[in-house]
C-alpha positions in Angstrom: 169.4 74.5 98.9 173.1 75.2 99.4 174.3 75.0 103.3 176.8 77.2 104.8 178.9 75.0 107.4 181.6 75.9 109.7 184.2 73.1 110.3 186.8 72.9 113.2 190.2 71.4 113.5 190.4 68.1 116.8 187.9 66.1 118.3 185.2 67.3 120.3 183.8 65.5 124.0 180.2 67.4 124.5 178.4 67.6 127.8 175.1 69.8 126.5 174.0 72.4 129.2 170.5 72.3 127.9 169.5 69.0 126.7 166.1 70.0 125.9 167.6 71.4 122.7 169.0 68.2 121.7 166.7 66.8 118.6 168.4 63.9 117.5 171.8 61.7 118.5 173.2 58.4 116.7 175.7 56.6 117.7 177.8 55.6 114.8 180.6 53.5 117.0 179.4 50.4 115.1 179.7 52.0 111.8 182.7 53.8 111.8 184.4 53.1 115.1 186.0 56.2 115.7 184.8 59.9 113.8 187.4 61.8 113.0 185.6 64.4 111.7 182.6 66.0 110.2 181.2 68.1 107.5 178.2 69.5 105.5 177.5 68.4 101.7 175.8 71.8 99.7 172.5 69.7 100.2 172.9 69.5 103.9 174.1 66.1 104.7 176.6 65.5 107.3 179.7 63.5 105.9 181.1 61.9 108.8 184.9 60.0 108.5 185.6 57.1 110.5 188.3 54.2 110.5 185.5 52.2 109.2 184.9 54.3 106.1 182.9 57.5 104.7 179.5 58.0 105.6 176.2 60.4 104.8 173.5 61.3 107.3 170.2 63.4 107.2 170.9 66.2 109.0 167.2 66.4 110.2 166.9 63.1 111.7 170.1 61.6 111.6 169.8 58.6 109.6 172.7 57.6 107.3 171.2 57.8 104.1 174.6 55.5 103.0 178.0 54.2 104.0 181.3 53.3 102.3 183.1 51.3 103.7 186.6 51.2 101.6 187.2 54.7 102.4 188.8 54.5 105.9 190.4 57.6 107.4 189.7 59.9 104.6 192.3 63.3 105.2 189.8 66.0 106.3 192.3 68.8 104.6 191.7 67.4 101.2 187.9 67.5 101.7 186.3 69.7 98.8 182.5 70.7 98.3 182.1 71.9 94.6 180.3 75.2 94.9 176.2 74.9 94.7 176.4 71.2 93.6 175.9 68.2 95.6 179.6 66.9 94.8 182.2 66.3 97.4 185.9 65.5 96.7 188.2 63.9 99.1 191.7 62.1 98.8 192.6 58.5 101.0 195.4 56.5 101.3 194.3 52.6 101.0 197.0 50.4 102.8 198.2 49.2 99.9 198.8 51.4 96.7 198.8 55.0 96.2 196.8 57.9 97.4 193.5 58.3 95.6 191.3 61.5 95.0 187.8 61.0 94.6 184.5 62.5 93.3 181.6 61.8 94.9 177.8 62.7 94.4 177.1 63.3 98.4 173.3 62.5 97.8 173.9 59.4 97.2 177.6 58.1 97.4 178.1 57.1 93.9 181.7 57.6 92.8 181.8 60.1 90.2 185.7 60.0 89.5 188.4 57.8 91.2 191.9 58.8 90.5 192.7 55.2 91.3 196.6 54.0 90.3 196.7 57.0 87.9 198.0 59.1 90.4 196.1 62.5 90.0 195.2 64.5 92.7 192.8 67.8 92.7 194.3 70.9 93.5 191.6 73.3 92.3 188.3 73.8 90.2 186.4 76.2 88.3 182.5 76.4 87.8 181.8 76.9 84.1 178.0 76.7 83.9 177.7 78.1 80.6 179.5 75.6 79.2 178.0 73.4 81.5 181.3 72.1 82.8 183.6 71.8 85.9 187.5 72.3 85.1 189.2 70.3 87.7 192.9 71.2 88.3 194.8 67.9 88.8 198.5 67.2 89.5 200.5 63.5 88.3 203.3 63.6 90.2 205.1 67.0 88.7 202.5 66.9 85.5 199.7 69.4 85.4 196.7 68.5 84.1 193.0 70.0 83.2 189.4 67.7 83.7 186.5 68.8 81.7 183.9 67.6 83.9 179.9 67.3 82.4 177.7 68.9 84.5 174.9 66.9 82.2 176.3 63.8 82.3 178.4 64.1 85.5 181.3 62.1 84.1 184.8 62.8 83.0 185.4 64.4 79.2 188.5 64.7 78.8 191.9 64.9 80.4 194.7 67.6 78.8 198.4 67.6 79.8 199.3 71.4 80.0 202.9 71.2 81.6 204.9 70.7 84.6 204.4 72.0 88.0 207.9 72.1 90.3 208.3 73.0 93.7 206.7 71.2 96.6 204.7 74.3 97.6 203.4 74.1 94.2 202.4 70.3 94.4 200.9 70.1 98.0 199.2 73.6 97.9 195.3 74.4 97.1 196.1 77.2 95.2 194.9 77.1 91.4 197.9 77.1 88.9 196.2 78.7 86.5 197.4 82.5 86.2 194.9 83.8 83.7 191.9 82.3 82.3 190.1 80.3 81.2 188.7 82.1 78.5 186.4 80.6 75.5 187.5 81.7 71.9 185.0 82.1 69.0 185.7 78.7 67.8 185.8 77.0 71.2 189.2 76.8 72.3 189.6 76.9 75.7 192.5 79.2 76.8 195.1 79.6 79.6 198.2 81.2 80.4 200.4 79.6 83.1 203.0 81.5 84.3 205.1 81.8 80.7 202.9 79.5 78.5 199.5 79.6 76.7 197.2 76.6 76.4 194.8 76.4 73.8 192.7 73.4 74.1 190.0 72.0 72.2 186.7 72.1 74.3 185.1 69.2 72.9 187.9 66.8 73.3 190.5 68.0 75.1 193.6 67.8 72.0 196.1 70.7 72.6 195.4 73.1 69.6 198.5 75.0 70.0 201.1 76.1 73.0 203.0 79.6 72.3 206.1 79.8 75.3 207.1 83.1 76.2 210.9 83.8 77.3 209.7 85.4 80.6 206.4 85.3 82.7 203.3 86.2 81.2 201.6 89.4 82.9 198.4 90.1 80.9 196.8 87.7 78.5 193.4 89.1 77.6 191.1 88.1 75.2 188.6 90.0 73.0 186.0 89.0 71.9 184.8 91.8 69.5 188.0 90.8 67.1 188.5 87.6 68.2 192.5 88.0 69.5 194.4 87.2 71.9 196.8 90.0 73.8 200.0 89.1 75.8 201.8 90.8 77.7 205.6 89.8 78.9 207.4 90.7 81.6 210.0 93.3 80.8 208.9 92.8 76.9 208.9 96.0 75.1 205.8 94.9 73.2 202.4 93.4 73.2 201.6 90.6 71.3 198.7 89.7 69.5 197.6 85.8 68.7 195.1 84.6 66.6 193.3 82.8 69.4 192.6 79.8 66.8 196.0 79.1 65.7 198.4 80.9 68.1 199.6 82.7 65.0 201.5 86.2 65.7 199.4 89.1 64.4 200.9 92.1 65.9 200.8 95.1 64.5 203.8 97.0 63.6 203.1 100.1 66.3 202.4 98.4 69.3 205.8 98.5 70.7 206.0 99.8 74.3 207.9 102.4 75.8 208.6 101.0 79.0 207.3 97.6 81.5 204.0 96.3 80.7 202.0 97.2 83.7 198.0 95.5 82.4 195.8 95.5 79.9 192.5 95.9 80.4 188.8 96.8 78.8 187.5 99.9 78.8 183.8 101.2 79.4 183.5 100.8 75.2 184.9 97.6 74.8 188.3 98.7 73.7 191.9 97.6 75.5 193.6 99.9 77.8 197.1 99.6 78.0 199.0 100.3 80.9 202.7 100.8 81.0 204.9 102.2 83.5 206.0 105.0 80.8 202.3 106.0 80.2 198.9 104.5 78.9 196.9 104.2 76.0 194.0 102.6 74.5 193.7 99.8 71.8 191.9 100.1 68.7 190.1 96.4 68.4 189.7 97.4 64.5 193.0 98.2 63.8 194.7 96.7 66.5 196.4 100.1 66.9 197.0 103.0 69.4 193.8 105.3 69.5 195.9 108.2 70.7 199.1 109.8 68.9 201.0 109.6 72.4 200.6 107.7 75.7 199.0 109.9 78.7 202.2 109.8 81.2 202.1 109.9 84.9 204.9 109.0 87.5 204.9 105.7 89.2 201.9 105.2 86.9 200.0 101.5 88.8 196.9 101.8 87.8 194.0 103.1 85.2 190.2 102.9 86.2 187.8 103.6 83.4 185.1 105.8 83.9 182.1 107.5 81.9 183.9 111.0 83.3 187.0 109.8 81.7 190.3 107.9 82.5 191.3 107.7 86.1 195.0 106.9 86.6 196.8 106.5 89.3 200.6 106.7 90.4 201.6 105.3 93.4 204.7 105.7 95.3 205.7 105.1 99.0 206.0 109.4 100.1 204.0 110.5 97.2 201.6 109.4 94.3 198.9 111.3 92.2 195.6 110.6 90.4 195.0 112.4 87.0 192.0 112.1 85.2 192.4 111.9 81.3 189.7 112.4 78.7 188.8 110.3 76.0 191.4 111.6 73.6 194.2 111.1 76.1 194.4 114.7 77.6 194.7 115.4 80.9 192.0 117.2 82.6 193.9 117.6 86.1 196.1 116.0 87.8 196.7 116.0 92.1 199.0 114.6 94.1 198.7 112.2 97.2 200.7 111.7 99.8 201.0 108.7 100.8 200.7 105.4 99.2 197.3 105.0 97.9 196.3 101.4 98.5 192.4 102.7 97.4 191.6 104.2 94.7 188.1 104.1 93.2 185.4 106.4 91.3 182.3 107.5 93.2 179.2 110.4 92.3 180.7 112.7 93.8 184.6 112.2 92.3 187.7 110.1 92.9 188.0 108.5 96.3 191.2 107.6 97.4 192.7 106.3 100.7 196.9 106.2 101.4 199.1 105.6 104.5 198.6 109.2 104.9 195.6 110.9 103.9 192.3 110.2 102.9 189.3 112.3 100.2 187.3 112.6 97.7 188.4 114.4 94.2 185.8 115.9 92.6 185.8 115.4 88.9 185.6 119.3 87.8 188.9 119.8 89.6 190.7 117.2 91.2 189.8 119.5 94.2 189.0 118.2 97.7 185.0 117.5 98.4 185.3 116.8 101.9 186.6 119.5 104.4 188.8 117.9 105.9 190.9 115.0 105.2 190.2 111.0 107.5 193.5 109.3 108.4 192.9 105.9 108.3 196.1 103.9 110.0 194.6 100.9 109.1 191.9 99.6 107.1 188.4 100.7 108.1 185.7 98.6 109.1 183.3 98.9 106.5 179.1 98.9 106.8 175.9 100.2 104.8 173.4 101.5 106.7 170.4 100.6 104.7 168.2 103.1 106.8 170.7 106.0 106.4 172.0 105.5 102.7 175.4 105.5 104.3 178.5 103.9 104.7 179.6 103.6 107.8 183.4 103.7 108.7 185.4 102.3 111.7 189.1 103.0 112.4 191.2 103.8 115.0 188.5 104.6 117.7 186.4 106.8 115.4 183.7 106.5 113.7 182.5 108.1 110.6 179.1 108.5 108.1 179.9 108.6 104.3 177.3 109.7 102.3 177.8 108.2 98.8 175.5 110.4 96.8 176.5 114.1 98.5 179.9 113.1 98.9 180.1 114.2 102.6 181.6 112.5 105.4 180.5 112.7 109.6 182.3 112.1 112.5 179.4 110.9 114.4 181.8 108.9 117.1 185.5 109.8 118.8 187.7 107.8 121.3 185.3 104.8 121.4 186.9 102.2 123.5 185.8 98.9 122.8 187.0 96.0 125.1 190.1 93.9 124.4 190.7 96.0 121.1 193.7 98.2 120.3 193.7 100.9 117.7 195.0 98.9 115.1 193.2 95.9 115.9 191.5 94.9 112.3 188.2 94.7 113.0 184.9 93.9 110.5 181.7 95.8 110.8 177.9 95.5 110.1 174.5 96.8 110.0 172.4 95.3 112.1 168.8 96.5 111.3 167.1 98.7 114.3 170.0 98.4 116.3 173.7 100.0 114.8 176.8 98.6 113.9 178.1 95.6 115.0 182.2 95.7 115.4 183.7 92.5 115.6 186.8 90.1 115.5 186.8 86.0 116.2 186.5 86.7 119.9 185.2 90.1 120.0 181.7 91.8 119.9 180.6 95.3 120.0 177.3 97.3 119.1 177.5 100.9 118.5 174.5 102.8 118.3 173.5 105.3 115.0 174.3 107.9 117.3 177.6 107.1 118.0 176.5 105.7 121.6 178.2 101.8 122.7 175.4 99.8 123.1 177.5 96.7 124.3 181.5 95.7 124.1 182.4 91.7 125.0 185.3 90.0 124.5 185.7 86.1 124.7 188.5 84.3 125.8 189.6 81.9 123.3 189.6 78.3 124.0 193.1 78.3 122.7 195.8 80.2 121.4 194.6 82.5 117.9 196.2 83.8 115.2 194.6 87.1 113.9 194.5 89.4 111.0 198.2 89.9 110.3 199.8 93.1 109.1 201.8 93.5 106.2 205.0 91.7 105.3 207.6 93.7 107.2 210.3 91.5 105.6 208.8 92.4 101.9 208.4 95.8 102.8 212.0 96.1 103.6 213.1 94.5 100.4 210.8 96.7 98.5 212.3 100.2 100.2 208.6 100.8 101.7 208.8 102.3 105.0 205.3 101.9 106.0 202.6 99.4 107.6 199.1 98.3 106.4 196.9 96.5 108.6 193.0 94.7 108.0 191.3 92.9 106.1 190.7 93.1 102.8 187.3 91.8 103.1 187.1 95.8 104.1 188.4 96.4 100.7 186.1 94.8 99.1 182.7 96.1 100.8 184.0 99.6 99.8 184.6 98.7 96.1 180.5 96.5 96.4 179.4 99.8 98.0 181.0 102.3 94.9 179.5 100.0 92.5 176.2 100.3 93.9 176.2 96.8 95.8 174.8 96.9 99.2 175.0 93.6 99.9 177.6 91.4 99.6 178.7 87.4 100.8 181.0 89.5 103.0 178.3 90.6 105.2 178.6 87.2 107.2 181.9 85.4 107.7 182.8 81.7 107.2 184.6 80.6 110.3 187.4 78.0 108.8 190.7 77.2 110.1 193.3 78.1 107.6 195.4 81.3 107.4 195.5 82.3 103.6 197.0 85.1 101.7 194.1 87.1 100.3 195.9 89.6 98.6 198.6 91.7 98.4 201.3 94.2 96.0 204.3 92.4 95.0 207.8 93.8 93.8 210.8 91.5 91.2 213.7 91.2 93.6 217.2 91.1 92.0 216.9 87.2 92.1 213.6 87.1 89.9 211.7 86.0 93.2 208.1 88.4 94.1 208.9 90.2 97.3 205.4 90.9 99.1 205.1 95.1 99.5 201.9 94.3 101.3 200.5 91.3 101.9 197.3 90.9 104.0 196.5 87.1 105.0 193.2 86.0 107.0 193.1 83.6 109.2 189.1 82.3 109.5 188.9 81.3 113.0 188.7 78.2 114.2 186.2 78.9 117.0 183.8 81.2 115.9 181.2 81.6 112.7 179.0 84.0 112.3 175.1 84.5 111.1 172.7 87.1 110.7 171.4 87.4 113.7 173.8 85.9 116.3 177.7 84.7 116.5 178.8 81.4 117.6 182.2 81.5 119.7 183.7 78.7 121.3 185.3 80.5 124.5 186.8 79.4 128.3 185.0 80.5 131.1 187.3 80.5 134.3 185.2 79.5 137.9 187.0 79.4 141.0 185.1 76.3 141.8 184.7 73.9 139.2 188.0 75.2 137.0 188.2 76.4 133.4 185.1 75.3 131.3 184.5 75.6 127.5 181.4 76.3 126.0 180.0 77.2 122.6 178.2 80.4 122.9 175.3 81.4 120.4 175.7 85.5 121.0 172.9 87.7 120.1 174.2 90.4 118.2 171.7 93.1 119.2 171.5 92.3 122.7 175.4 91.1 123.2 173.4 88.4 125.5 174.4 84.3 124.9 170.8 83.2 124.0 172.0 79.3 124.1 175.3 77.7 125.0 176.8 73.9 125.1 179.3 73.1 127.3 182.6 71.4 126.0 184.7 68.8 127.7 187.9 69.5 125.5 188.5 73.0 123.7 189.6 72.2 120.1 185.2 71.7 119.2 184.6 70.0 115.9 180.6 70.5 115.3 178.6 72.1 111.8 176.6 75.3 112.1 173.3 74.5 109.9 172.4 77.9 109.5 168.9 76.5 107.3 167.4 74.4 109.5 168.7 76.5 112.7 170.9 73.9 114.5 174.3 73.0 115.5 175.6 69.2 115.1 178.2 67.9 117.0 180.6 65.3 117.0 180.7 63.8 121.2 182.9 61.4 122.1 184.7 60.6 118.4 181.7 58.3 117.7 178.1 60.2 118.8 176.7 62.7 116.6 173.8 65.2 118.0 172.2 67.7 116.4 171.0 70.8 118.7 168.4 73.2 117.9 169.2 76.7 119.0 
């Protein structure tokens, strides 16, 4: 059974508060001197890192189940679980020789891959169970390179050289290299596109079966499998490409020369290829490999083409003022209206088109482009974003309001104004939830609020943090400038993404309980060419998952400072019970920076006291 762990940055010194909660302690100073840090394997053991090597132990009793001893000091930032399987990757320097990644099956320590003098180091992996492999992204100094990794026989396959990676963001960065893919021809190449080249690898042993080089960087590279072709798009190409995914061979058609900038290419609801330009769109005959229709549907500032079973919808977006058109299937327009605003949202729902910009927000109905709801919601940031299983409807938070979206009718409620919520401004980004019985739970790292179905506030806390925080940033003001966009985006886009589960019919979503990590990460964003071929960010929205707080179904844990005028400042990890707003259980802290594992399965927290003791806490 897969564990969910939350993992925090220093050391931690515990002093419990309620002791009778403790289940289990070990004391690993003789086996690893010192902890540096703990983790949680996918099968629930606790890897623990020492200066006298790498360690497993039960998390239900403690023992360690084994020890390795040559891995001293192992870098906790490298640490990798491999989603769902009971492998763990990890990168140590040995005192003599170079830095080694490793594989490792956590139930057992058995090292599955060991880098060793060749170099390699992991940047990045994809789950391919279907083909019953892991594809490792490794780096050689500037080389890239691919691992086919066998889930049967958990062993290596093969290693493919696919270029060279500059930059030293590039080589000491998580991020995957890969730009599209990997996709899985009819004859079992593997295919990817990296940034202006195209990989086609044999799956079974790993030989390059060809490499096509674009002049510029690829922006689409699609493959279909219903003709069994490869489409590539260039940047600022005035034509799209089709390879034989086999050979690489160039089989374009004669009359698939574009007008103006490739914008995407995409499928469509009947497995044909929609291709977006910024002079218009139209859709790809896979039999002929031809336009469908005589002449592109044109739109201004055209971004963006979502297909429907009503139709077409495409959308134009500008910084004052964009439009949404929705075409037929011959390519006609059946109306078009215009937005102010930029649209950052665009997305079908039963009732029609809905759409959110800096400036306005509605529905469309699909008769007319017409408005459905009778009035327009300015949102000046992103919403908070909740289902309300009892209601049938989404729930939305912004800017002190608070509003009831009914996805079938199409209607939307202001069931809540001017709600003031402690330590939160208006355009604080905030996450919401549906807690069952109760309302909607409104919440940051450090902040917790209930409100009520009827618009009431139940409770509002806020936390102090144990130390200084970095939030939910807005967008890039320095991108925006460069882009000519005179307007600001805050949130998250976790918000984003429960309202495109929620038009799609998913009411639940991994979104519905956050991860508490340590890392600030771009998540996504809208990027713009500058004159010196560099992407400007037009918005970019990071998130930083907090270092102090993680969050289940029924409570939040938040490490917070409690000031008393007698005995000082104190820290404490609070277990706060969402309905109630209550802390049900809390440890005190000796030092504020808490390195412990939420076991969200078994119910208990396990903590690293004192750089050597481990204790497990039920709460």
């Amino acid at each position: 059974m897969k564990r969910i762990s939350a993992l925090f940055f220093a050391m931690l010194f515990v002093v419990t508060a309620f002791s009778q909660n403790k289940l289990w302690s070990v004391d690993l100073k003789e086996a690893l001197y010192e902890v540096g840090w703990i983790k949680q394997s996918n099968e629930g053991f606790i890897i623990a890192s020492g200066a006298k090597g790498l360690l497993a132990m039960n998390n239900e009793n403690g023992e360690i189940v084994w020890h390795n001893k040559e891995f001293k000091a192992v870098d906790k930032n490298s640490f990798m679980a491999i989603d769902g399987l009971p492998i763990i990757y990890f990168e140590y320097a040995p005192v003599v020789g170079k830095v080694r990644g490793i594989l490792m099956n956590s139930s057992n320590g058995d090292v599955l891959f060991d880098t060793k003098e060749d170099g390699y180091r992991i940047k990045d992996f994809t789950l391919i169970p279907d083909q019953g492999i892991v594809l490792f992204e490794l780096l050689k100094d500037d080389e890239r390179n691919l691992m086919s990794f066998s889930l049967k026989t958990w062993k290596k396959e093969w290693i493919a050289v696919v270029g060279e990676s500059k930059g030293l963001l590039n080589k000491y960065s998580k991020v995957s290299y890969i730009d599209h893919g990997p996709f899985f021809t009819n004859e079992n190449n593997l295919v990817i596109g990296i940034k202006d080249e195209i990989y086609a690898i044999n799956s079974t042993n790993g030989e390059i079966t060809w490499n096509f080089k674009a002049d510029k960087k690829i922006n689409a590279l699609v493959f279909s499998e219903a003709n069994n072709s490869l489409y590539v798009g260039v940047k600022k190409s005035n034509k799209l490409k089709v390879l034989n995914p086999n050979s690489g061979e160039d089989i374009t058609p004669g009359k698939l020369k574009l007008k103006g900038t490739l914008v995407d290419v995409r499928a469509d609801i009947d497995g044909n290829l929609i291709l977006v330009e910024t002079e218009g769109f139209n859709i790809i005959d896979l039999k002929t490999n031809n336009f469908k229709w005589k002449k592109s549907f044109k739109i201004d500032f055209l971004e963006e083409v979502i297909p429907t079973d009503k139709g077409y919808i495409a959308v134009g977006k500008n910084e004052k003022e964009g439009s949404v058109a929705l075409v037929d299937m011959e390519g006609d327009k059946l109306w078009e209206t215009k937005i102010k605003g930029y649209s950052y949202y665009v997305t079908p729902t039963a009732k029609g088109v809905l759409y959110i910009s800096t400036e306005r927000s509605n529905i469309l109905d699909f008769e007319k482009g017409k408005d459905v709801w009778d009035r327009d919601v300015k949102f000046k940031a992103i919403p908070a974003v909740a289902y309300d299983e009892k209601e049938d409807k989404v729930i939305l938070f912004e800017n002190e309001n608070a509003y009831k979206f009914d996805l079938n009718t199409g209607k939307i409620e202001l069931f809540a104004e001017d709600v003031e919520l402690e330590n939160v401004k208006k355009k604080t980004p905030l996450l919401a939830e549906y807690i069952e019985g109760a309302g909607y739970l409104l919440s940051t790292g450090q902040h917790l609020s209930l409100l009520s179905p009827s618009g009431k506030i139940i409770y509002t806390k806020y936390f102090e943090p144990a130390s200084d925080l970095g939030g939910l940033k807005q967008a890039a003001q320095l991108g925006l400038m460069l882009a000519g966009v005179d307007f600001d985006i805050q949130g998250s886009l976790d918000n984003i993404k429960m309202l495109s589960s929620l038009s799609n019919g998913a009411y639940r979503t991994s979104s519905d309980q956050t991860d508490g990590t340590s890392e600030t990460n771009v998540v996504g964003g809208l990027y713009l060419e500058t004159t010196d071929g560099n992407m400007a960010p037009v918005i970019e929205i990071t998130k930083t998952r907090f270092s102090n707080s993680k969050s289940i179904k029924s409570h939040k844990f938040i490490v917070t400072k409690v000031n008393d005028e007698t005995a000082g400042t104190k820290h404490f990890i609070y277990k706060v019970n969402k309905t109630t707003g209550e802390v049900d259980v809390q440890i005190e802290l000796m030092d504020k920076t808490p390195d412990y594992v939420i076991d969200e399965v078994e119910d208990v927290v396990l903590v690293n006291e004192k750089n050597h003791l481990i204790s497990a806490y039920k709460f």
